[in-house]
C-alpha positions, 0 to 999 in steps of 0.5 A: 237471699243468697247463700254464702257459698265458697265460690259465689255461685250466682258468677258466671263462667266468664269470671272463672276463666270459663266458656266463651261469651258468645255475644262478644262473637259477631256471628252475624254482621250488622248489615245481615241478619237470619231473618233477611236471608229468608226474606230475600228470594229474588235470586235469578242467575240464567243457566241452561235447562240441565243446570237447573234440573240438576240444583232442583233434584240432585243439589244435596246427593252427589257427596263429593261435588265441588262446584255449583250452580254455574258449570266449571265450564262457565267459570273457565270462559269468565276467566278468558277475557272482561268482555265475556265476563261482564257477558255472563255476570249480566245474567244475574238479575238484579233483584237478586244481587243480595241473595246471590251474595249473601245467601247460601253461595258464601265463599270459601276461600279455596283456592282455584285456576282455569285451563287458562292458567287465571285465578277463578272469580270467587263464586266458582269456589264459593261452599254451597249447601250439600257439599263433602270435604275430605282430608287434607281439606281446610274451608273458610266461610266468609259469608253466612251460609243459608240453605233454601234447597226445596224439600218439595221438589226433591228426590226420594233419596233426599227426602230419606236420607240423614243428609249433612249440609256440609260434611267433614272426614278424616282430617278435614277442617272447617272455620266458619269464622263467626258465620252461621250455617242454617236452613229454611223451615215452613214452620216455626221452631215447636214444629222441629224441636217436638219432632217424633215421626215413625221415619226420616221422610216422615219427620222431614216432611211433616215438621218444618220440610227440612232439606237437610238433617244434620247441620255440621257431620264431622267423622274420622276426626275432622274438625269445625270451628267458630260456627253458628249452627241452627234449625237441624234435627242434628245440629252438629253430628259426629261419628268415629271422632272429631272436635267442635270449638269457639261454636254457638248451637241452638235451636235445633233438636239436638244441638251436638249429637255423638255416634262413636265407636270404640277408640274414638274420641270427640272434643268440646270445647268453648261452646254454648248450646242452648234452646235446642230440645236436647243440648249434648247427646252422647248416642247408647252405642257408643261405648269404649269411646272418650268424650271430653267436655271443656268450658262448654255451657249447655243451658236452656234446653228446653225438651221436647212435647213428643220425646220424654227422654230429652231436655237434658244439658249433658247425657253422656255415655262413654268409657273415659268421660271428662267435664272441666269448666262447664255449666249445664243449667235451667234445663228442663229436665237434668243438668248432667246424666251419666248413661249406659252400661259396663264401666265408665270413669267420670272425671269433674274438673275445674268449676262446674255449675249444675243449677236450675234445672226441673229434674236433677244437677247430676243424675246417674243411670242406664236408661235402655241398656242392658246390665248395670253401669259402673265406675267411678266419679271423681271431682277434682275442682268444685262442683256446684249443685243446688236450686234443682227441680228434684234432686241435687246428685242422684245415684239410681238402684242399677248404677254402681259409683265409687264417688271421691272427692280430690284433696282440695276439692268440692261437691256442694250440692244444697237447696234442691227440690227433693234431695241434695244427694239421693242414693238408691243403690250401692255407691259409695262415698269418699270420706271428705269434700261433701257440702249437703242438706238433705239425704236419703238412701236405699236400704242399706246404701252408703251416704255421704258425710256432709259438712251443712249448706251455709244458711242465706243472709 
């Protein structure tokens, strides 16, 4: 039986112009998928001994290195003449024609010249696993790119670093273009997701030997685009701003992880992230920062075995937090929470869907933080809030908000677990816009005037 809501809440997001249907994307083409990537190990491309000592030891520490595998030098030779050309590309077995092309030495369409003045062939350009781009860059995958870097045989540094498989800076951009960035795991997708070692090393070593940390690092505003990105602790990892868009996250630890700082502001937009141990977190220190959020769905994440804070859609701190369009549901632990200390303003826009997850829809609190978290939490749309494990909308006792609703807009919150709208301290309610059943406060603490949720046919 479904309630008759005002806006039926058993749609999707697609039908309320919302966030992009990932299935309509092709991340992957029919003749590729992951599981043939790594499967496929036959790769054997002849090189002298330092070539290859240098792809074993040094392949994702040098932070601004432009070619791989093959030397420039080689790539300039192949450009002379056909004779030394069909010479080297010889050296390639074989065997190993399909990992050579569709494994991590996807192409990028950079541009390049020889000494001799010809365009480069296009492997000499291709993007491999490691590499930095630095403002003014713009990268286009045209293959999946595939990290199989050998955690065993790799450095110390390597083995303690939050290494990025590619990296972003300033204004930097990146376009997958509907291709994926992933990396190879000796262990299946629990070993990373449960993750909770006493260091980097550690955590490397003993869940998956991960290479690489963080798929996506974007920093001073760069920006990536149309990408698929899994098996990383941090799916996408973004310090001192930047903006992620049109993108499927899933199967990491945390699938989009934010570090700003004060002045900064990170955009997400037409996202989906899901099936990662926590979807979108927002770090504790970030403070006096804007996070915007727009048509993202942030759902089945699933938490984690060793991490009791995580499971959550949406967990947000910031000084200007706004979510327009967007659903964080079937969580398992809180579709959205609020975080932090000092002031916030938290702005709801458009219709957002907070359902179906095992703790609360939309929880506020200052988790580790020093002081209280104040501000104001402004709904200016319809928010729905319902069929929560516990509660529907909580407000907890060192949390203090000012919650309004805009002319013509809602906050629904009905059939949850515990509360509809639970209120342990000192927040304050506006006088219309309220659809609830239960209610509770602390003592003394201000509810909400609810108008009833409509009884299921």
């Amino acid at each position: 039986m479904t309630p008759n809501y005002p806006v039926e809440i058993g749609h999707s997001l697609e039908e309320e112009g919302g966030a992009f249907d990932e299935e309509k994307i092709n991340f992957y083409p029919p003749s590729l998928s992951l599981p043939q990537l790594q499967d496929d190990n036959n790769i054997s491309i002849e090189g002298s001994e330092d070539d290859e000592e240098n792809d074993e030891t040094e392949k994702g520490e040098a932070a601004n290195k432009k070619r791989p595998g093959m030397s420039k030098v080689v790539c300039t030779i192949l450009a002379l003449g056909a004779a030394v050309t069909t010479a080297v590309v010889a050296a390639v077995s074989v065997t190993g024609a399909h990992r050579y092309a569709q494994s991590q030495i996807s192409t990028s369409l950079l541009s390049g010249q020889s000494k001799a003045g010809k365009a480069e062939p296009a492997y000499c350009n291709r993007l491999i696993c490691g590499q930095n781009f630095t403002s003014g860059e713009k990268i286009t995958l045209s293959e999946d790119l595939f990290c199989d870097d050998n955690f065993g045989t790799a450095s110390n540094k390597v083995k303690k670093s939050l290494n990025c498989a590619i990296t972003l800076e300033g204004d930097a951009e990146l376009d997958c273009n509907g291709y994926g960035i992933s990396q190879n795991s000796s262990l299946a997708n629990d070993a990373l997701l449960n993750c909770n070692a006493q260091s980097v090393e550690d955590e490397k070593t003993n869940c998956g030997g991960l290479y690489y940390y963080r798929g996506i690092c974007l920093s001073g505003n760069a920006k990536a685009k149309n990408c698929r990105v899994d098996t990383f602790f941090d799916g996408f990892y973004v310090e001192s701003g930047g903006e992620i868009k049109d993108s499927l996250v899933l199967q990491n630890r945390v699938g989009i992880f934010v570090n700003d700082g004060p002045g900064d502001s990170t955009k997400i937009s037409k996202t989906t992230v899901r099936g990662n141990a926590q979807g979108i977190d927002v770090k504790k220190s970030s403070t006096d920062n804007k996070i915007y959020i727009d048509q993202v769905r942030s759902n089945n994440n699933v938490g984690s075995d060793n991490i009791a804070k995580y499971g959550d859609g949406f967990h947000l701190y910031g000084k200007e937090i706004t979510v327009k369009d967007s659903e964080a549901s079937s969580n398992a632990r809180n579709g959205m929470l609020i975080d932090g200390a000092g002031t916030t303003s938290v702005d709801l826009k458009g219709t957002i869907f907070l359902r179906h997850n095992e703790a609360s829809g939309l929880a506020t609190d200052n988790i580790n933080s020093a002081g209280p978290l104040n501000g104001t939490l402004n709904v200016d749309g319809q928010v729905n809030i319902y069929e929560n494990g516990a509660f529907g909308l909580v407000l907890r006792s060192d949390t203090y908000f000012d919650v309004e609703v805009k002319k013509g807009g809602s906050l629904i919150s009905c059939e949850n677990g515990n509360k509809d709208i639970r209120n342990y301290g000192a927040s304050t309610f506006g006088d219309d816009g309220f659809t609830c059943g239960t209610t509770k406060g602390g003592t003394g603490s201000p509810l909400p005037a609810c108008a009833s949720c409509p009884l299921c046919s």
